[in-house]
ZANU-325854 format. One record per residue: residue number from 1; x negated, y negated, z of N, C-alpha, C in turn. Coordinates in nm, 3 decimals. Layout:
ZANU-325854
PT  nr     n.u     n.v     n.w    ca.u    ca.v    ca.w     c.u     c.v     c.w
PT NUM       X       Y       Z       X       Y       Z       X       Y       Z
...
***
This chain:
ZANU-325854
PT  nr     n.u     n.v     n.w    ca.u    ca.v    ca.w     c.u     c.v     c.w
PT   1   1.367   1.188  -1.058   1.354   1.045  -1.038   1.319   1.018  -0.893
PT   2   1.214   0.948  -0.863   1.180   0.901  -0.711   1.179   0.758  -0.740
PT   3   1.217   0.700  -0.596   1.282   0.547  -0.579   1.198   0.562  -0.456
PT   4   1.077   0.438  -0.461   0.987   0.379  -0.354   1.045   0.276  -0.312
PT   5   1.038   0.241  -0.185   1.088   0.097  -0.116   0.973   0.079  -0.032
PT   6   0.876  -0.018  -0.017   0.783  -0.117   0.016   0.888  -0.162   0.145
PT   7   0.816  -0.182   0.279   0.862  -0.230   0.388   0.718  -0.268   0.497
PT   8   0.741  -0.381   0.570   0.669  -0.433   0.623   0.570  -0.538   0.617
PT   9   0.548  -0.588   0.521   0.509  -0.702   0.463   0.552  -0.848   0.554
PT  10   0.497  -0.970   0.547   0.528  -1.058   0.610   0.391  -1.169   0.605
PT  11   0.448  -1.290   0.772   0.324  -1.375   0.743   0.237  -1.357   0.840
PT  12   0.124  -1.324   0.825   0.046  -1.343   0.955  -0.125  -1.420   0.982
PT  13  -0.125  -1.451   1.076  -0.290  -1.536   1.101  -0.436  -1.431   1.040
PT  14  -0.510  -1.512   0.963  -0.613  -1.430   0.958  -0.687  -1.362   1.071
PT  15  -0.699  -1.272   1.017  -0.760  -1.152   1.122  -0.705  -1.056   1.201
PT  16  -0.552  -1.083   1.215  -0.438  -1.043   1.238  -0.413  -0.897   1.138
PT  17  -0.278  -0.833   1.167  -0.299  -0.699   1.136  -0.147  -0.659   1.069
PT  18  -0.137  -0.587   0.962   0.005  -0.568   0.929   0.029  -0.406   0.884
PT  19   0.110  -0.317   0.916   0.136  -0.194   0.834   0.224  -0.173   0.749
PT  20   0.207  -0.145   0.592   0.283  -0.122   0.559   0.328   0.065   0.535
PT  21   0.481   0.021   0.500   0.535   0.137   0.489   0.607   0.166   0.301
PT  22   0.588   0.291   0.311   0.637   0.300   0.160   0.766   0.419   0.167
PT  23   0.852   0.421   0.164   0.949   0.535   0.166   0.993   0.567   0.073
PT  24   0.989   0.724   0.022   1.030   0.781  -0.128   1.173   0.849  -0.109
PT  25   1.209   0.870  -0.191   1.369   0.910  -0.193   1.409   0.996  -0.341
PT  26   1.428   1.100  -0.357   1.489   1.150  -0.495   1.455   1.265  -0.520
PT  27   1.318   1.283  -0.480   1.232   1.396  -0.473   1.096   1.395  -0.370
PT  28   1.048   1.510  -0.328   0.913   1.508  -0.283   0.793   1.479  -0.356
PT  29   0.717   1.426  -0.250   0.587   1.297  -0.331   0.499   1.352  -0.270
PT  30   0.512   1.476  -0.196   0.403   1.540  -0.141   0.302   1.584  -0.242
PT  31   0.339   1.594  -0.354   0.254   1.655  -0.474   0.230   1.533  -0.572
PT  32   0.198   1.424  -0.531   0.166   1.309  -0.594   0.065   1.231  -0.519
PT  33  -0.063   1.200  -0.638  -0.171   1.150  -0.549  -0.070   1.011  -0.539
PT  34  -0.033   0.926  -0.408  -0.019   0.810  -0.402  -0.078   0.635  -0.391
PT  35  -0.087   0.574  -0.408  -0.146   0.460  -0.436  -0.106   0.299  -0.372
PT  36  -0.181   0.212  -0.375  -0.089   0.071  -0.290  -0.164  -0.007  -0.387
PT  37  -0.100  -0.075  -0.478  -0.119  -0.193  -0.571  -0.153  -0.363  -0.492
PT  38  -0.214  -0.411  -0.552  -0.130  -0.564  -0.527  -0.131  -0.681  -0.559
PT  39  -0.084  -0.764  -0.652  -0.091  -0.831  -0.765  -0.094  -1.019  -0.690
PT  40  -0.178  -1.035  -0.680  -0.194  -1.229  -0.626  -0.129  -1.336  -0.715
PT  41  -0.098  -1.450  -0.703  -0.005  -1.531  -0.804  -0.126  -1.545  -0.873
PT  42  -0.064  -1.550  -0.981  -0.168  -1.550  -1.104  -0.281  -1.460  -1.185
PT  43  -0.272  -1.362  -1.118  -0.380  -1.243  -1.136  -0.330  -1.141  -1.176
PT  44  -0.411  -1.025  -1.208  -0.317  -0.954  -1.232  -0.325  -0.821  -1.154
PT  45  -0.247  -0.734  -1.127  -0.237  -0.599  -1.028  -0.417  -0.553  -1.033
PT  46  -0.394  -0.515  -0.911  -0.543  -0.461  -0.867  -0.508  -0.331  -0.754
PT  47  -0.603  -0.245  -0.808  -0.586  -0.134  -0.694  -0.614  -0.169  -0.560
PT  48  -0.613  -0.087  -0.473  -0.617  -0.113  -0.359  -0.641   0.029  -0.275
PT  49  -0.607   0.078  -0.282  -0.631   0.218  -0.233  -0.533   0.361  -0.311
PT  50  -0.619   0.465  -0.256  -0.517   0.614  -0.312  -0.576   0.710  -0.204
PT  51  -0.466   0.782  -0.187  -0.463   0.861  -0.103  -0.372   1.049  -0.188
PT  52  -0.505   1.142  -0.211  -0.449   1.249  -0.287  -0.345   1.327  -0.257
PT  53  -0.268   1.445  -0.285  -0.183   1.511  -0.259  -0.218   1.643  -0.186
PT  54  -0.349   1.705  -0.307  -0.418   1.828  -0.162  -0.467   1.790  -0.020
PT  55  -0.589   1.749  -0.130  -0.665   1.682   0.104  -0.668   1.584   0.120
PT  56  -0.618   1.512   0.065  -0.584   1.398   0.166  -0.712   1.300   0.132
PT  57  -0.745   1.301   0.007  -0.908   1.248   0.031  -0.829   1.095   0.012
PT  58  -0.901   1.004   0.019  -0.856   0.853   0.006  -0.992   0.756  -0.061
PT  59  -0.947   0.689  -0.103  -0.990   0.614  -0.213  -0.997   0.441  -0.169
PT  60  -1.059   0.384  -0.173  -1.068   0.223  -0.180  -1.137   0.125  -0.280
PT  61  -1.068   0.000  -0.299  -1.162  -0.068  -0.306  -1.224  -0.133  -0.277
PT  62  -1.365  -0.192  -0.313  -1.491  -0.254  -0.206  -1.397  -0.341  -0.092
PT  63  -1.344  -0.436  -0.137  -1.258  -0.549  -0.113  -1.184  -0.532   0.010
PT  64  -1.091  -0.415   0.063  -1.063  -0.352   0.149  -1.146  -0.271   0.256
PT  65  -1.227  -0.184   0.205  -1.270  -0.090   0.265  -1.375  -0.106   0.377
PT  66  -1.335  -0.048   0.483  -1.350  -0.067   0.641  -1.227  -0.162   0.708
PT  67  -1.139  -0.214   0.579  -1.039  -0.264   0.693  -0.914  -0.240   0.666
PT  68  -0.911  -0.139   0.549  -0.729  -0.081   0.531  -0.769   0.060   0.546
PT  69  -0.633   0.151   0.591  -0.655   0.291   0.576  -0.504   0.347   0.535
PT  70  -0.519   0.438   0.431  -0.436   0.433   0.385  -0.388   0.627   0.480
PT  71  -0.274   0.647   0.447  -0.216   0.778   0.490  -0.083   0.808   0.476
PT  72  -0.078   0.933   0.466   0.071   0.957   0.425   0.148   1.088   0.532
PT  73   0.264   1.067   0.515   0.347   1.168   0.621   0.458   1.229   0.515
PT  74   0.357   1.354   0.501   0.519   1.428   0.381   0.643   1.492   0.471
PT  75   0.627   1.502   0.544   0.758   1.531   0.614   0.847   1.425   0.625
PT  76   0.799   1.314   0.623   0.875   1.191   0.655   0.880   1.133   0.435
PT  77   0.794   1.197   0.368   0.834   1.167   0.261   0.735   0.989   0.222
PT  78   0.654   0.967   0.269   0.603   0.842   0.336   0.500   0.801   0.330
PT  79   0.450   0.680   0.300   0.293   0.647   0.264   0.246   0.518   0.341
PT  80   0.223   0.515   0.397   0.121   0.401   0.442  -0.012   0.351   0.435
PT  81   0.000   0.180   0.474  -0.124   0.107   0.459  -0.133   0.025   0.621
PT  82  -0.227   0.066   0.659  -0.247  -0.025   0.800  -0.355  -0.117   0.699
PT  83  -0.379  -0.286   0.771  -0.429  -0.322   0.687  -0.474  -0.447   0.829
PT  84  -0.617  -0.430   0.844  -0.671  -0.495   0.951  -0.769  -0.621   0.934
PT  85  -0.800  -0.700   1.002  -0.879  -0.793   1.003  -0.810  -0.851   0.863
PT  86  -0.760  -0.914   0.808  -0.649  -0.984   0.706  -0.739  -1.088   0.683
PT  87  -0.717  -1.137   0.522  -0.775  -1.259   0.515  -0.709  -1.327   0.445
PT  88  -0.707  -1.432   0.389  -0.607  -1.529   0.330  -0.599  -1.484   0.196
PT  89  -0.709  -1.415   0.121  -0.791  -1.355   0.007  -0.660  -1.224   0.030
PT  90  -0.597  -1.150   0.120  -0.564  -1.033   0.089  -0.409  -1.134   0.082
PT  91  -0.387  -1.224   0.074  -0.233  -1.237   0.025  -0.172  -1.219  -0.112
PT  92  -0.116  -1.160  -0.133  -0.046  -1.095  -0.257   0.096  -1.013  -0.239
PT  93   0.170  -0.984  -0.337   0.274  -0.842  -0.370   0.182  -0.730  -0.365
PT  94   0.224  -0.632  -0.222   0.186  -0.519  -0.230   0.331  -0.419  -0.300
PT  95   0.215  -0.330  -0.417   0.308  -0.216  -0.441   0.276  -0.058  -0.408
PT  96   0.336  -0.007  -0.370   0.365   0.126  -0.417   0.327   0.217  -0.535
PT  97   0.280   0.289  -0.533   0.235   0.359  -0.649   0.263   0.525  -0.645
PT  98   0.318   0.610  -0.746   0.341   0.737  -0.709   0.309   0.779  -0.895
PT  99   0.239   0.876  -0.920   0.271   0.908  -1.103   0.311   0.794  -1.176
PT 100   0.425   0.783  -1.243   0.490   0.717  -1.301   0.556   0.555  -1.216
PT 101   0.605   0.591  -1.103   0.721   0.560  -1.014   0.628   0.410  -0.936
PT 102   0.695   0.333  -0.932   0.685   0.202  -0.890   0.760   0.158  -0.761
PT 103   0.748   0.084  -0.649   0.818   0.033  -0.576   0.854  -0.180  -0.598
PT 104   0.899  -0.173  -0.591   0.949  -0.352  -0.583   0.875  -0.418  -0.539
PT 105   0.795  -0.364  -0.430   0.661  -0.500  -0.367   0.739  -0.533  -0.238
PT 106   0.630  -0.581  -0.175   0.660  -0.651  -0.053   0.574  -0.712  -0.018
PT 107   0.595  -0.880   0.025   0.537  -0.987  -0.008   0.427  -0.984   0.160
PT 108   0.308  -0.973   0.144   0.194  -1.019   0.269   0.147  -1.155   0.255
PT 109   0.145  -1.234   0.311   0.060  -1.361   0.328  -0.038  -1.402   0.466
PT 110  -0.130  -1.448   0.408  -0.243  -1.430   0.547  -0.235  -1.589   0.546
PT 111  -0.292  -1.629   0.654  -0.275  -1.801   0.628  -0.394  -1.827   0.751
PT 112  -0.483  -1.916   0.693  -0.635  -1.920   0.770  -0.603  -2.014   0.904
***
C-alpha cells in the first residue's frame, strides 16, 4: 500500500510560479512511472504530465508544456511539478498519480 500526500498548492498572480510536491510513504515508487492529474470545477481529470521509472523520460500535455517540468527524487521517495508562467486556465485540484495509488489533491488557483 503507498499513501501520496500532494503539498504546495495555493493562490498566486498569473505568471507567477508554484512547486508542487508529492510525498509517498508505504513503499518505494521508484519503480512506478509517476503522474500529476488535475481536475477544474466542473470538468473532468485531465493529465498533465508523467515522469517514467527507468529514465526518467517525461511526458506532457500540449497545455503545459514549456511551462511545467515534472521530476522525481527516489531517495527522498518524491515527485514533483514546478509549474511556471501560471494562468488562470491552470487553476484546478492537482493530483498525484502512482499505478493504482491516488493522492487527495491540492488546491492551485491562478487569479489574472
Amino acid at each position: 500500500q503507498v499513501q501520496l500526500v500532494e503539498s504546495g498548492g495555493g493562490l498566486v498572480q498569473a505568471g507567477e510560479s508554484l512547486r508542487l510536491s508529492c510525498a509517498a510513504s508505504g513503499r518505494t515508487i521508484s519503480t512506478y512511472t509517476m503522474a500529476w492529474f488535475r481536475q477544474a470545477p466542473g470538468k473532468e481529470r485531465e493529465f498533465v504530465a508523467a515522469i517514467s521509472s527507468s529514465t526518467g523520460t517525461t511526458y506532457y500535455a500540449d497545455s503545459v508544456k514549456g511551462r511545467f517540468t515534472i521530476s522525481r527524487d527516489n531517495a527522498k521517495n518524491t515527485v514533483y511539478l514546478q509549474m511556471n508562467s501560471l494562468k488562470p486556465e491552470d487553476t484546478a485540484v492537482y493530483y498525484c498519480n502512482g499505478y493504482v495509488y491516488w493522492g487527495q489533491g491540492t488546491q492551485v488557483t491562478v487569479s489574472s
